[in-house]
C-alpha positions in Angstrom: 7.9 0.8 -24.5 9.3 -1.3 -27.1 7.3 0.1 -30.2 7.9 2.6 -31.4 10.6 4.0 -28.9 13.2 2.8 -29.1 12.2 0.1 -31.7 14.9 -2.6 -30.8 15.3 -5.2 -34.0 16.1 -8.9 -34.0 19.2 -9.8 -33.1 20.0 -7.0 -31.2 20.9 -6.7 -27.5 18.1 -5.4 -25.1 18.8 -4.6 -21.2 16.2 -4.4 -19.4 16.5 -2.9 -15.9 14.0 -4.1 -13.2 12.9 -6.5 -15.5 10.7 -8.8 -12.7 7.9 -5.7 -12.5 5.0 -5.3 -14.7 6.3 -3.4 -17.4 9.7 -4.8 -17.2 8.1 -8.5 -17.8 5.9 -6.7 -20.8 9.5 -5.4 -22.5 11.2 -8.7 -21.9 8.3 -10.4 -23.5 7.8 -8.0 -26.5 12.0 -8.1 -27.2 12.4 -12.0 -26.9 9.3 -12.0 -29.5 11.0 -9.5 -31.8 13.4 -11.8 -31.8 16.2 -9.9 -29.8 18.9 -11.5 -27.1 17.1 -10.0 -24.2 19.1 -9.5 -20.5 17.2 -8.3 -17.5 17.7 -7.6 -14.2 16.3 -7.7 -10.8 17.1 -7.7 -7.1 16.0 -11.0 -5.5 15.9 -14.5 -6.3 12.3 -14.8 -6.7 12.5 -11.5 -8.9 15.8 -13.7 -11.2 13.0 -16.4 -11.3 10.4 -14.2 -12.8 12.7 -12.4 -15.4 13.6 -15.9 -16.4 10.0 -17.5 -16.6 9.1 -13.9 -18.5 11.9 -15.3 -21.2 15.2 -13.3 -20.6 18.0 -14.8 -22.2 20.5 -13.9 -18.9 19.2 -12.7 -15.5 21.5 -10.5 -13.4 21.0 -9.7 -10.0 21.4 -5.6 -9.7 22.0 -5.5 -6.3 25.2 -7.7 -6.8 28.9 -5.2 -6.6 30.1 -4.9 -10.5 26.9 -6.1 -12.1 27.1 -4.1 -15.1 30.7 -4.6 -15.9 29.5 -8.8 -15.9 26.3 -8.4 -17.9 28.6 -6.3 -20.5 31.3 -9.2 -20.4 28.7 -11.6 -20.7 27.4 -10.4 -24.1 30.8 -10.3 -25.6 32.5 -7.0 -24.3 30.8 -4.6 -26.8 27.8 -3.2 -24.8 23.7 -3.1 -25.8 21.8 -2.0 -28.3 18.8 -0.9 -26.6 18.9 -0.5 -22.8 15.2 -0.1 -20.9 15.7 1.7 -17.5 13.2 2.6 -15.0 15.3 4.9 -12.7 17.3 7.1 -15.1 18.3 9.5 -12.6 19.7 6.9 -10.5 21.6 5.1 -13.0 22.1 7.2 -16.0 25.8 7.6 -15.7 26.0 3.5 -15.7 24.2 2.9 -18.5 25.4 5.0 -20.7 28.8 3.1 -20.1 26.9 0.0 -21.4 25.5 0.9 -25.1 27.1 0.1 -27.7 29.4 2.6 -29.8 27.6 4.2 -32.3 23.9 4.5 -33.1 22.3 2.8 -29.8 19.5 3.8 -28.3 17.7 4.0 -24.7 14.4 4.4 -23.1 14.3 5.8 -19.7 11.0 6.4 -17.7 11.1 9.1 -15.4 14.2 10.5 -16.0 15.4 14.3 -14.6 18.7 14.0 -17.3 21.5 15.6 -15.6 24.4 13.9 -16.6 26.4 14.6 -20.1 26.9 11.6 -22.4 30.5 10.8 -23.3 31.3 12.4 -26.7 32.4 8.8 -28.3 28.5 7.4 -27.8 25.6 8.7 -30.1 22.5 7.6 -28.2 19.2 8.6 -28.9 17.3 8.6 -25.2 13.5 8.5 -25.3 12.2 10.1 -22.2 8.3 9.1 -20.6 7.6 11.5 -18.0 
Protein backbone atom coordinates (compact mmCIF):
# COMPACT_ATOMS: atom_id res chain seq x y z
CA UNK A 1 0.00 0.00 0.00
CA UNK A 2 2.90 1.86 0.96
CA UNK A 3 5.43 0.55 -1.65
CA UNK A 4 5.39 1.31 -4.47
CA UNK A 5 2.09 3.47 -4.47
CA UNK A 6 2.29 6.05 -3.34
CA UNK A 7 5.88 5.63 -1.97
CA UNK A 8 5.78 8.09 0.98
CA UNK A 9 9.68 9.17 2.06
CA UNK A 10 11.05 10.03 5.43
CA UNK A 11 10.01 12.93 6.85
CA UNK A 12 7.08 13.27 5.14
CA UNK A 13 3.49 13.43 6.46
CA UNK A 14 1.28 10.29 6.11
CA UNK A 15 -2.66 10.21 7.04
CA UNK A 16 -3.89 7.25 7.38
CA UNK A 17 -7.67 6.88 7.49
CA UNK A 18 -9.13 3.97 9.50
CA UNK A 19 -5.86 3.37 10.73
CA UNK A 20 -7.07 0.66 13.81
CA UNK A 21 -8.06 -2.18 10.88
CA UNK A 22 -5.70 -4.57 9.47
CA UNK A 23 -4.36 -2.79 6.67
CA UNK A 24 -4.56 0.55 8.23
CA UNK A 25 -2.13 -0.91 11.22
CA UNK A 26 0.17 -2.47 8.23
CA UNK A 27 0.45 1.30 6.58
CA UNK A 28 1.02 2.95 9.95
CA UNK A 29 3.64 0.45 10.68
CA UNK A 30 5.48 0.44 7.25
CA UNK A 31 5.35 4.67 7.24
CA UNK A 32 6.63 5.13 10.98
CA UNK A 33 9.56 2.61 9.73
CA UNK A 34 10.21 4.57 6.63
CA UNK A 35 10.74 7.05 8.79
CA UNK A 36 7.68 9.30 8.13
CA UNK A 37 5.45 11.55 10.86
CA UNK A 38 2.60 9.18 10.58
CA UNK A 39 -1.25 10.45 11.74
CA UNK A 40 -4.13 8.03 11.76
CA UNK A 41 -7.51 7.81 12.52
CA UNK A 42 -10.19 5.82 13.99
CA UNK A 43 -13.68 5.95 15.50
CA UNK A 44 -13.46 4.61 19.10
CA UNK A 45 -11.26 4.75 21.99
CA UNK A 46 -10.14 1.23 21.85
CA UNK A 47 -9.62 1.83 17.89
CA UNK A 48 -7.26 5.50 19.17
CA UNK A 49 -5.54 2.85 21.39
CA UNK A 50 -4.69 0.49 18.64
CA UNK A 51 -3.52 3.22 16.12
CA UNK A 52 -1.31 4.40 18.91
CA UNK A 53 0.21 0.88 20.03
CA UNK A 54 0.51 0.35 15.96
CA UNK A 55 3.04 3.66 16.31
CA UNK A 56 1.03 6.68 14.90
CA UNK A 57 2.66 9.79 15.83
CA UNK A 58 -1.11 11.58 16.47
CA UNK A 59 -4.40 9.65 16.74
CA UNK A 60 -7.67 11.51 15.75
CA UNK A 61 -10.95 10.30 16.38
CA UNK A 62 -13.00 10.59 12.79
CA UNK A 63 -16.12 10.56 14.18
CA UNK A 64 -15.37 13.78 16.19
CA UNK A 65 -17.22 17.41 14.23
CA UNK A 66 -14.10 19.32 12.36
CA UNK A 67 -11.56 16.42 12.55
CA UNK A 68 -9.80 17.20 9.60
CA UNK A 69 -9.51 20.87 9.97
CA UNK A 70 -7.56 19.73 13.68
CA UNK A 71 -5.34 16.99 12.27
CA UNK A 72 -4.29 19.69 9.47
CA UNK A 73 -3.65 22.41 12.30
CA UNK A 74 -1.97 19.92 14.20
CA UNK A 75 0.83 19.29 11.57
CA UNK A 76 1.52 22.95 11.08
CA UNK A 77 -1.38 24.31 8.72
CA UNK A 78 0.19 23.02 5.41
CA UNK A 79 -1.59 19.67 4.80
CA UNK A 80 -0.04 15.80 4.07
CA UNK A 81 2.07 14.40 1.88
CA UNK A 82 0.59 11.12 1.45
CA UNK A 83 -2.92 10.56 2.64
CA UNK A 84 -4.11 6.56 2.83
CA UNK A 85 -8.07 6.31 2.58
CA UNK A 86 -10.17 3.37 2.61
CA UNK A 87 -13.57 5.01 1.68
CA UNK A 88 -12.67 7.33 -1.26
CA UNK A 89 -16.08 7.84 -2.31
CA UNK A 90 -17.19 8.84 1.00
CA UNK A 91 -14.52 11.22 1.78
CA UNK A 92 -12.78 12.26 -1.34
CA UNK A 93 -13.87 15.84 -1.41
CA UNK A 94 -12.23 16.03 2.40
CA UNK A 95 -9.14 14.86 1.60
CA UNK A 96 -8.25 16.40 -1.07
CA UNK A 97 -8.67 19.62 1.06
CA UNK A 98 -5.85 18.06 3.21
CA UNK A 99 -2.69 17.35 0.85
CA UNK A 100 -0.33 19.50 0.62
CA UNK A 101 0.13 22.07 -2.41
CA UNK A 102 1.95 20.77 -5.05
CA UNK A 103 3.22 17.23 -5.90
CA UNK A 104 1.26 15.07 -3.06
CA UNK A 105 0.02 12.06 -3.51
CA UNK A 106 -2.94 9.63 -2.28
CA UNK A 107 -3.94 6.07 -2.20
CA UNK A 108 -7.50 5.30 -2.08
CA UNK A 109 -9.04 1.70 -2.07
CA UNK A 110 -12.21 1.27 -3.55
CA UNK A 111 -12.75 4.43 -4.88
CA UNK A 112 -15.77 5.22 -7.64
CA UNK A 113 -13.88 9.02 -8.27
CA UNK A 114 -16.58 11.40 -8.88
CA UNK A 115 -15.44 14.52 -7.54
CA UNK A 116 -12.99 17.06 -9.50
CA UNK A 117 -9.76 18.10 -7.75
CA UNK A 118 -9.27 21.84 -7.11
CA UNK A 119 -7.12 23.20 -9.93
CA UNK A 120 -4.39 24.62 -7.29
CA UNK A 121 -3.51 20.72 -6.00
CA UNK A 122 -1.43 18.29 -8.32
CA UNK A 123 -2.18 14.91 -6.70
CA UNK A 124 -1.38 11.81 -8.19
CA UNK A 125 -4.32 9.19 -6.75
CA UNK A 126 -3.55 5.50 -6.92
CA UNK A 127 -6.67 3.62 -7.20
CA UNK A 128 -7.02 -0.49 -5.85
CA UNK A 129 -10.22 -1.68 -7.00
Amino acid sequence: MIFPPPQARPGETVLVHGASGAVGNAAVQIARAIGSVVVGTAGTKDGMDVVTDCGAHHVFNHNHKSYEKKMVEHIGGEGFDVIIEHLANINLGHDVQMVKEGESRGFFRKAKLISLLPKKKLVEIWLLL
